[in-house]
C-alpha positions as CSV (number, residue, x, y, z in Angstrom):
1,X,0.0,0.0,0.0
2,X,1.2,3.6,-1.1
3,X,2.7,5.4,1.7
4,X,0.8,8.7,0.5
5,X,-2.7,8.8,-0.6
6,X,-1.8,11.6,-2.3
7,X,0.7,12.9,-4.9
8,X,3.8,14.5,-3.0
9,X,4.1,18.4,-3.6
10,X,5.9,19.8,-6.1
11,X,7.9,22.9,-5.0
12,X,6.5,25.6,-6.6
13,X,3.4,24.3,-4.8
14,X,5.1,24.9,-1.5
15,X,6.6,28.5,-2.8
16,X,3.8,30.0,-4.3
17,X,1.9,32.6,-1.8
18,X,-2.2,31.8,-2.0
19,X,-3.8,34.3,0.7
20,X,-7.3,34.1,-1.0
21,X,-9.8,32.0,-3.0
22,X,-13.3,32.9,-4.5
23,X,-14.8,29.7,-5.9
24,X,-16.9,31.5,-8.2
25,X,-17.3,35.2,-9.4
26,X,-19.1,36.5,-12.5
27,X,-17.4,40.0,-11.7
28,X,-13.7,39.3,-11.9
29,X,-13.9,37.9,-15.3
30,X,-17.1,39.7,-17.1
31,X,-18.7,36.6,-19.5
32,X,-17.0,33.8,-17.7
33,X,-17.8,31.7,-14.6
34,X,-14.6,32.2,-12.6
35,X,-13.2,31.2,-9.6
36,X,-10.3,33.5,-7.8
37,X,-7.3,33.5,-6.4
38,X,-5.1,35.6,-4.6
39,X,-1.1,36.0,-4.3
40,X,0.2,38.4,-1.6
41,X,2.8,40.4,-2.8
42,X,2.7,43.9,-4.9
43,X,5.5,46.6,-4.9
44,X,2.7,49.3,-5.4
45,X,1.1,51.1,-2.9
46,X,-1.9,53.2,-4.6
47,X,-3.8,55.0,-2.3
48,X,-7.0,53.6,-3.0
49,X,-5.7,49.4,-2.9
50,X,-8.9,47.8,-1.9
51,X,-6.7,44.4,-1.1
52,X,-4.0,46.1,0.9
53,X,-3.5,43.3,3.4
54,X,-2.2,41.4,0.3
55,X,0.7,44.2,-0.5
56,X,3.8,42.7,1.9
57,X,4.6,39.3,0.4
58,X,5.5,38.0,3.8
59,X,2.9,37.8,6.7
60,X,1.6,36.5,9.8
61,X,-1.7,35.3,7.9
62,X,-2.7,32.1,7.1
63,X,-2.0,30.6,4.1
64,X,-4.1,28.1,1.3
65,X,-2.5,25.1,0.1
66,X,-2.5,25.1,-3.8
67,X,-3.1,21.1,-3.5
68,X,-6.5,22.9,-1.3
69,X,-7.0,24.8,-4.5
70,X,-7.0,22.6,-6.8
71,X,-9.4,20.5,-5.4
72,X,-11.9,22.8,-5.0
73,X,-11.6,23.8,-8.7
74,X,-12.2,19.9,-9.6
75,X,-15.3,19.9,-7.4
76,X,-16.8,22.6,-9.3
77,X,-15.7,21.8,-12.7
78,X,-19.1,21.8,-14.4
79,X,-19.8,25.1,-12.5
80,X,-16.9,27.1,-13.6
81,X,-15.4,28.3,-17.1
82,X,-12.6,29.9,-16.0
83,X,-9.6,30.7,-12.9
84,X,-8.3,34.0,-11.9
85,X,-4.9,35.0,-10.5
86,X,-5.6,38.0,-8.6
87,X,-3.8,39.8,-5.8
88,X,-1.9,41.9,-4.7
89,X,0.1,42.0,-7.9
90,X,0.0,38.4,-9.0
91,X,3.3,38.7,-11.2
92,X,4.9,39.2,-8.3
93,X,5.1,35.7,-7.4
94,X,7.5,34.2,-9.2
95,X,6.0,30.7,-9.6
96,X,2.3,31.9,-11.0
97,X,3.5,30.0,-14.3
98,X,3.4,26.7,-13.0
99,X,0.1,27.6,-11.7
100,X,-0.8,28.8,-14.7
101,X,0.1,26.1,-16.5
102,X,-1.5,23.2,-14.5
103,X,-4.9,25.7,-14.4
104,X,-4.8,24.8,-18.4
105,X,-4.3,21.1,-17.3
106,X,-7.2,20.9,-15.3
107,X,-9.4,22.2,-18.3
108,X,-9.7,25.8,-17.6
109,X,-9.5,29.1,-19.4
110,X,-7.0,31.3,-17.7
111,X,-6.9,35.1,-16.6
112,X,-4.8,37.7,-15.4
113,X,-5.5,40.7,-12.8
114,X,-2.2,43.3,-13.3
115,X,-1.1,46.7,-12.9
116,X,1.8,45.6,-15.1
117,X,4.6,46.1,-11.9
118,X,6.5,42.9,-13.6
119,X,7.1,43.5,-17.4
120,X,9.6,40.7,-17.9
121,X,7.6,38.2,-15.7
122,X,4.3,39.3,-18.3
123,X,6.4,38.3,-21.2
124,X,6.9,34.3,-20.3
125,X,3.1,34.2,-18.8
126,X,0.7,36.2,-21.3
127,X,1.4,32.7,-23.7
128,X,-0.1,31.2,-20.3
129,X,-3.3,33.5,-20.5
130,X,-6.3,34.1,-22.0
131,X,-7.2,37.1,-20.6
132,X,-6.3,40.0,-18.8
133,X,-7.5,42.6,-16.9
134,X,-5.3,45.3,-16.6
135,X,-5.7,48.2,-14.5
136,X,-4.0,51.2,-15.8
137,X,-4.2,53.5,-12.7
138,X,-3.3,57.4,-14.5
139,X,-1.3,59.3,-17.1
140,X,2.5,58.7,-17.5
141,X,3.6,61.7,-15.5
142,X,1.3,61.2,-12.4
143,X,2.2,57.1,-12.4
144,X,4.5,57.8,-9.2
145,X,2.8,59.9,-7.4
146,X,0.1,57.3,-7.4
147,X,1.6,54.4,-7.1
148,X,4.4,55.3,-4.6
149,X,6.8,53.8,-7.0
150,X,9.3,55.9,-8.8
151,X,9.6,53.9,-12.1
152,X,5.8,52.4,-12.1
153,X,4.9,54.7,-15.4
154,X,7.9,53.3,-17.3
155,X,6.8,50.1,-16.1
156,X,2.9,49.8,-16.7
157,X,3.6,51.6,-20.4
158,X,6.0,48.4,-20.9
159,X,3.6,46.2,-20.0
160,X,0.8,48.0,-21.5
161,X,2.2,47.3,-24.9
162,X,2.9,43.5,-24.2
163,X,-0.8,43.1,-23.7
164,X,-2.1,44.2,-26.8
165,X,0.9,43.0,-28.9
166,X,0.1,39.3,-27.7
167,X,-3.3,39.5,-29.2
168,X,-4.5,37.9,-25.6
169,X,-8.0,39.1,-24.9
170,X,-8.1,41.9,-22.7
171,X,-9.8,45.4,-20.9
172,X,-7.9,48.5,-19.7
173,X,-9.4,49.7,-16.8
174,X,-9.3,53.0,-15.2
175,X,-10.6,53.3,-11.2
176,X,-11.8,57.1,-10.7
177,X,-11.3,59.2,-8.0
178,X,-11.7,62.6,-8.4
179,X,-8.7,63.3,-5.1
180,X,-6.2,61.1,-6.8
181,X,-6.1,61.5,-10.6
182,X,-7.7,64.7,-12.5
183,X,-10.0,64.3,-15.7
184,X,-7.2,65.3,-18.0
185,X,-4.9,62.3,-16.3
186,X,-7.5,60.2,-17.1
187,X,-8.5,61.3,-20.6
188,X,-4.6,60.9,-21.0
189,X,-4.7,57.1,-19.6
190,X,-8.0,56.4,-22.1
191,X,-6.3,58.3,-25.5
192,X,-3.0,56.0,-24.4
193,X,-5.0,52.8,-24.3
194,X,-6.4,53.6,-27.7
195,X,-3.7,54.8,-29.5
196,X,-1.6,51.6,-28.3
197,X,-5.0,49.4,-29.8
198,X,-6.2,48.1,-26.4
199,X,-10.1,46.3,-27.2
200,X,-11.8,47.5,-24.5
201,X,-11.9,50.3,-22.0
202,X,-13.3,49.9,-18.7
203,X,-13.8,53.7,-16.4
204,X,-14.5,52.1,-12.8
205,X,-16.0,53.9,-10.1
206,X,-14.1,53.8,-7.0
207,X,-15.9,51.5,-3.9
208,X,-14.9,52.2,-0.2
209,X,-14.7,48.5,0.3
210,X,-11.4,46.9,1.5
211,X,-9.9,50.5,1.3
212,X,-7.9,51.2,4.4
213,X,-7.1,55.3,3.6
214,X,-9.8,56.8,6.1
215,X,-9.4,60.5,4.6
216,X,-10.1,59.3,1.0
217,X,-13.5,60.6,0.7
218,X,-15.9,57.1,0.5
219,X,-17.9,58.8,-2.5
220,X,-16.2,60.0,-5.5
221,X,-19.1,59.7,-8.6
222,X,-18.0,59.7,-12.2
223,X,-18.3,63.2,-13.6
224,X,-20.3,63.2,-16.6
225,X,-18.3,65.5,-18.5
226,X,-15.4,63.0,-18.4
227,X,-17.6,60.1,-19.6
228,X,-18.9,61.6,-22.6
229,X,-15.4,62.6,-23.3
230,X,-13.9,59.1,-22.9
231,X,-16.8,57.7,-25.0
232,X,-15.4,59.8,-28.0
233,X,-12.4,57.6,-28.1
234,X,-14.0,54.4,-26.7
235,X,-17.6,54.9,-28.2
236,X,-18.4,51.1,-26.2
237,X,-16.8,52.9,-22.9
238,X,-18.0,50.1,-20.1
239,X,-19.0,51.7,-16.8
240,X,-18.7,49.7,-14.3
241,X,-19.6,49.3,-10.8
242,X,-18.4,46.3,-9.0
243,X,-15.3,45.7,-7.7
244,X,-13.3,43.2,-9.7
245,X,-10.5,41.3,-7.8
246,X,-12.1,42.1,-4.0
247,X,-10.4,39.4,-2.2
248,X,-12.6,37.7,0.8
249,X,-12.5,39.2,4.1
């Protein structure tokens, strides 16, 4: 008799940093049934993160198993099309690939939540994807202040054009808030995304949820003068107002 009833883990499986799982979202994906998952770790620190308990890759909190994961996602095969990999900034984690990859093993489409912090790391995984999500957070010039991050501009623009040269589906997305990026920064971010041939354009309103920044005014509603604007460039501007990639409390 086998000494293990299960298969021994792999490595990678024991490396890579799962602080979150939603077994099924119709948000986080738009069109598919997706499950979730979450990887601490993100060298941003926007002012509005909604998941900023996954920023610091190291941490006192309990961890998922990916053998946990991966169960769960073969338990609700028939009710999902799709997996996730949220965050934090899941490009930090250096073994999302492998994840990735066996994701496709199991039968699943595959998609990407990213603010782009890890050009080189995109390169090697959007091959791995299907779709991504990415969430271009301002103009070029205002990138830092935003971010916290000195060469985050340079680094999202990078990325930005890796997305749409793959030819992996995709939506840029914009979250609005009227303290921490002015109409003309985000016109900017929306021209940017068209000019470089991005599909679809996503303006988000900002939600309080998750949101630790108590003098960030909870309400911030999207001024109409800046919609109609955007939808001159993006005349099938979505408007959204969920939260994609909230991870669970």
């Amino acid at each position: 008799m086998p000494l293990h009833d299960h298969p021994p883990i792999a490595p990678w499986q024991e490396r890579l940093l799962v602080n979150g799982f939603t077994p099924l979202s119709s948000v986080d994906w738009p069109g598919m049934r997706a499950a979730t998952v979450f990887l601490r770790g993100c060298p941003w620190r926007c002012t509005y993160c909604h998941n900023p308990q996954l920023q610091r890759r190291k941490s006192g909190d309990t961890l998922l198993g990916w053998p946990h994961i991966v169960t769960a996602l073969r338990e609700s095969h028939q009710m999902l099309d799709a997996v996730v990999f949220s965050g934090g900034e899941p490009t930090a984690d250096a073994c999302l690939g492998d994840a990735l990859a066996e994701v496709h093993a199991l039968g699943f489409k595959t998609g990407l939540h990213t603010g782009g912090a890890y050009p080189d790391r995109l390169t090697r995984l959007l091959p791995l994807l299907d779709w991504v999500g990415f969430d271009l957070k301002t103009d070029y010039v205002h990138y830092a202040e935003l971010t916290g991050t000195p060469d985050s501009g340079a680094r999202a623009t990078q990325s930005a054009r890796l997305i749409v040269a793959s030819g992996v589906d995709h939506e840029f997305r914009l979250t609005w808030h009227h303290q921490l990026i002015a109409e003309e920064s985000a016109l900017l971010a929306a021209h940017f995304a068209h000019e470089l041939g991005a599909r679809r354009f996503v303006l988000q309103e900002y939600r309080r949820e998750g949101v630790t920044n108590a003098q960030l005014p909870a309400h911030s509603p999207l001024p109409a003068q800046l919609v109609e604007r955007i939808r001159l460039i993006y005349p099938d501007l979505i408007i959204r107002g969920e939260i994609c990639g909230l991870a669970p409390g």
